[in-house]
N, C-alpha and C positions, 0 to 999 in steps of 0.2 A: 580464570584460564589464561594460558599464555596469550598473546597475539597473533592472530592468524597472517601475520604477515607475507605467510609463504604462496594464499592464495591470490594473492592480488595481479600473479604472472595469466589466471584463469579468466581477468576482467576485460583483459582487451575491448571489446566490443561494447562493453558499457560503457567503459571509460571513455573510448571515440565517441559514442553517443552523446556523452556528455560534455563532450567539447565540441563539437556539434551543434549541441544545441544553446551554450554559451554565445558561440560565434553566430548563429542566428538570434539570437534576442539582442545582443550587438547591433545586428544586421540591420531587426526592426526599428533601435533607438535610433540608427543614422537615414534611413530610408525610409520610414514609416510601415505601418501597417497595411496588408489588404484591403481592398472597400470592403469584399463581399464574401461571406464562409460560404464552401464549396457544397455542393450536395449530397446530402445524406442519405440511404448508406455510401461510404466511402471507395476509393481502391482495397481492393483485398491484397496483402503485404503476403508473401510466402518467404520460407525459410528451409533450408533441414538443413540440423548444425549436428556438429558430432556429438557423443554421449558424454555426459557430464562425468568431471573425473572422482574416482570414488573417493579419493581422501577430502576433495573438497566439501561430500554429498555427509562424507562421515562428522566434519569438521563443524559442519552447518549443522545438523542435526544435535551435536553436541551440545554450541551455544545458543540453541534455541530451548533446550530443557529437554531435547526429545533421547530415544536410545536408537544409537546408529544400528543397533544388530535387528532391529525391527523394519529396514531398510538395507538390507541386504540385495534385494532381488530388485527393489521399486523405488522410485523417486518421490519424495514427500513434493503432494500438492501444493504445498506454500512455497516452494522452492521457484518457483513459475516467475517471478520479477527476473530471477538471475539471468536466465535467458531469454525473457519476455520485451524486460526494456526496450532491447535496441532496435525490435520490429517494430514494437507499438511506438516509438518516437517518429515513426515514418508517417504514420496517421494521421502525426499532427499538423505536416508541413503547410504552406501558406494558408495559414488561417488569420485571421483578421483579430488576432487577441494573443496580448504580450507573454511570453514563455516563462518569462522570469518571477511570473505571478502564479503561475499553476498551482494549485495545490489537489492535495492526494485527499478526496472526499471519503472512499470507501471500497469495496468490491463482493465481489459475490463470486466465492468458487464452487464449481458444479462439477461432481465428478462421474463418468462414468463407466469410469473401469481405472485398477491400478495401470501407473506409469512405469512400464521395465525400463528397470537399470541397464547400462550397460549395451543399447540401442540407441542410433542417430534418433533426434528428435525433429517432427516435423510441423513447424511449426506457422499460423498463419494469425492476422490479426487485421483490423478492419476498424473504421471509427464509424462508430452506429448513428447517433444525432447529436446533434448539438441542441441543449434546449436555454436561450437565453431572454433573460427577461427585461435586460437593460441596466440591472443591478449585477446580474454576476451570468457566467455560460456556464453547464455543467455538460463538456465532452465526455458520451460514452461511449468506448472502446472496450473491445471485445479482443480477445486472443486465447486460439485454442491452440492446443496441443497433443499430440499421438506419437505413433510410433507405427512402423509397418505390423507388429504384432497386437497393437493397440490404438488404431484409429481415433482421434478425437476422444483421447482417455481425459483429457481436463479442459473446460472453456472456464476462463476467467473475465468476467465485467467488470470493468473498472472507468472511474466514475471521477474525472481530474475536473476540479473549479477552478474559475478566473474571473477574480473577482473586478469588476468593470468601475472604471473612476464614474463618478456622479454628473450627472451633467449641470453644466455653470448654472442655469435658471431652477436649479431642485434645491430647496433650503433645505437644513435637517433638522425636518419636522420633531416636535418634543416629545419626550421618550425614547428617541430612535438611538439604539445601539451604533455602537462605531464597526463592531463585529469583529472577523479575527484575524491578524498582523497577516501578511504578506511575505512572499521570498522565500516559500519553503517549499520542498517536495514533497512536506509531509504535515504541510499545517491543516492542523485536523478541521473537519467541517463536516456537514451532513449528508452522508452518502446515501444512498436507496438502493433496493433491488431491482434487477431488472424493468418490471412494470413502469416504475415509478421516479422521478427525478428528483435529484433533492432540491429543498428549499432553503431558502436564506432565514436565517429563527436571530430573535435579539440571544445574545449571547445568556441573557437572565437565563433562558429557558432551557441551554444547555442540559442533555440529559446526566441524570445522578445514577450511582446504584441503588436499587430498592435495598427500602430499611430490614426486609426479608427476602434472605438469601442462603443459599449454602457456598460456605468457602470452602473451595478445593484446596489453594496453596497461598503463600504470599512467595514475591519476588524481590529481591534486590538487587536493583540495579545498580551496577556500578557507574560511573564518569565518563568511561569509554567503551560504555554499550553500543552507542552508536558508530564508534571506529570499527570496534570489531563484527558487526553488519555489513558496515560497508565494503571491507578486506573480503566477505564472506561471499558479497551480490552485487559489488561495481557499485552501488548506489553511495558514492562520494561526494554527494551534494553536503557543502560545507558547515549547514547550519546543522547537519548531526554528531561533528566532530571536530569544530571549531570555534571555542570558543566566543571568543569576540567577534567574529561574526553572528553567531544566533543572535549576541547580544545586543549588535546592530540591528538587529530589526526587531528588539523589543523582548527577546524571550532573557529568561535568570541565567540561561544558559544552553548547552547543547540539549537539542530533543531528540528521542527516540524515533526511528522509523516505524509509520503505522505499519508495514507489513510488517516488521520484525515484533511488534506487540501483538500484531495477529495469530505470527508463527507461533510463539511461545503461547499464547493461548490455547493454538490447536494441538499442541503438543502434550498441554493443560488438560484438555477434555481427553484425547487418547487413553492419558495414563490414569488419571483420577477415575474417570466416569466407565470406560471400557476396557480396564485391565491390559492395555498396551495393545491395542487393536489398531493399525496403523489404519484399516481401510474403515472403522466404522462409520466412519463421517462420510455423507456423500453430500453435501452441502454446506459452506459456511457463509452466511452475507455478516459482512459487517460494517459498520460505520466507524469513521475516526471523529471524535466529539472535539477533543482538544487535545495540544498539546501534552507529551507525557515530559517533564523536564526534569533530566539526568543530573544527579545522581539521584534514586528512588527507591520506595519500599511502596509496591502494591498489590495487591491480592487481584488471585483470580474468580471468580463467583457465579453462579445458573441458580437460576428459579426455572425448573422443568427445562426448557430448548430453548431459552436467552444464556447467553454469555457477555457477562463485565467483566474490564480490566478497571479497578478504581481502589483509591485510595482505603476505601472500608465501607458498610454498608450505611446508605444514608448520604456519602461522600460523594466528591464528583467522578465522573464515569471518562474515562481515556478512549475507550472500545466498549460500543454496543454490539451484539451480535445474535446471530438464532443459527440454529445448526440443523441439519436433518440428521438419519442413521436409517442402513439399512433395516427392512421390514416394518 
């Protein structure tokens, strides 16, 4: 597909977010950090932004695998980063652990009720806890979404790690994993659902796709998958669309954004599993395992209500996921 070049005039607000928060991780290398993270729950962030525009809503839905005419009236749930970002970055402020290390663990979106098209959104968001164990922090934020016709039609939990330098007297003990590069917004790690926080796993243990599976589709990804994401939802963080940067900090190349693997998964179960039901899904929690590095060919796969994105059955797993449906 061409480049969506023409929506990047719709990112404003991310893209200040995201120089924002460059100039704050800036901030913390010259001034240091916090002593002490704030108390949990957090400020509650409020918003109401205008309705999202329809070419963009069309354009997004295109390059995620889905059919725009099925999103005529309603805003597809995964769509929720585009205008999510720039609140939830407010969540994060003076905390006591470097920005430039976050990484996109997972989320879990809960829906209930479709999102009208074509309505101001209103939107709030909130950092639920921080649960840190001196190895890494796992900040969970929350950000819901409504509309005056649809009240808290979507809450999203999302689940950013940071991973914590070692302290000088901890040797690294034998066997122990180095675990997963640094500097990304989407370097994948292990997310949980609401209940439950993730944990730090040696890399070995990484989840795979079961060797029994049903495959819905396979995907090809192109080289600038990740551009055109990010033209699509502000999220311009460089190691999705820049080469020699990802390179810098270790990956073969530019990686995909875990929401954007998400989206096109859920786009995956819509049309494979539900005959192009946009609302059938009213839950999806997922994990980001690892990096997906672009350019790529991977299949989509369920055994009953899990969903893999992975290389083939048996192969490593990109996105774990479980899904609910109405009834």
């Amino acid at each position: 597909m061409a480049r969506p070049s023409k929506h990047i005039r719709h990112q404003g607000p991310v893209l200040r977010t995201l120089g924002l928060t460059a100039v704050e991780a800036i901030k913390q290398r010259v001034v240091g950090l916090p002593k002490e993270a704030p108390a949990t729950p957090g400020q509650v962030f409020e918003a109401t932004l205008p309705p999202r525009p329809r070419e963009l809503v069309r354009d997004y839905v295109r390059a995620v695998g889905g059919d725009p005419s099925s999103y005529k009236r309603t805003l597809p749930p995964h769509l929720f980063p585009q205008w999510g970002f720039p609140i939830l970055s407010k969540t994060l402020k003076n905390l006591p652990y470097p920005l430039f290390k976050v990484l996109n663990g997972g989320c879990r979106v809960e829906i209930a009720s479709a999102l009208p098209a074509g309505e101001p959104l209103h939107v709030r968001a909130r950092l639920e806890s921080i649960d840190d164990n001196g190895r890494r922090a796992v900040l969970h934020q929350t950000v819901v979404t409504g509309t005056s016709s649809a009240p808290d039609a979507i809450t999203a939990h999302l689940y950013a790690i940071v991973p914590l330098p070692k302290p000088k007297s901890e040797g690294k003990s034998k066997g122990q994993s180095n675990g997963q590069s640094n500097g990304q917004s989407n370097g994948q790690s292990n997310g949980k659902s609401p209940s439950k926080a993730p944990t730090h796993s040696n890399a070995k243990a990484r989840p795979r796709v079961p060797h029994v599976v049903d495959e819905l589709e396979r995907w090809r990804l192109s080289e600038d998958a990740g551009l055109h994401f990010a033209m699509l939802t502000g999220d311009f963080n460089p190691v999705h669309w820049i080469g020699p940067y990802a390179r810098a900090f270790g990956f073969k190349n530019t990686i995909l954004h875990g929401f954007a693997t998400m989206a096109r998964a859920w786009e995956g179960l819509n049309r494979r599993l539900y005959s192009g039901d946009v609302g059938a899904l009213t839950s999806f929690d997922v994990k980001f395992t690892r990096p997906l590095v672009l350019p790529h060919k991977v299949g989509l796969y369920v055994d009953g209500h899990q969903a893999f994105v992975g290389d083939a059955p048996g192969g490593p797993a990109y996105l774990v996921g479980e899904f609910e449906t109405r009834g």
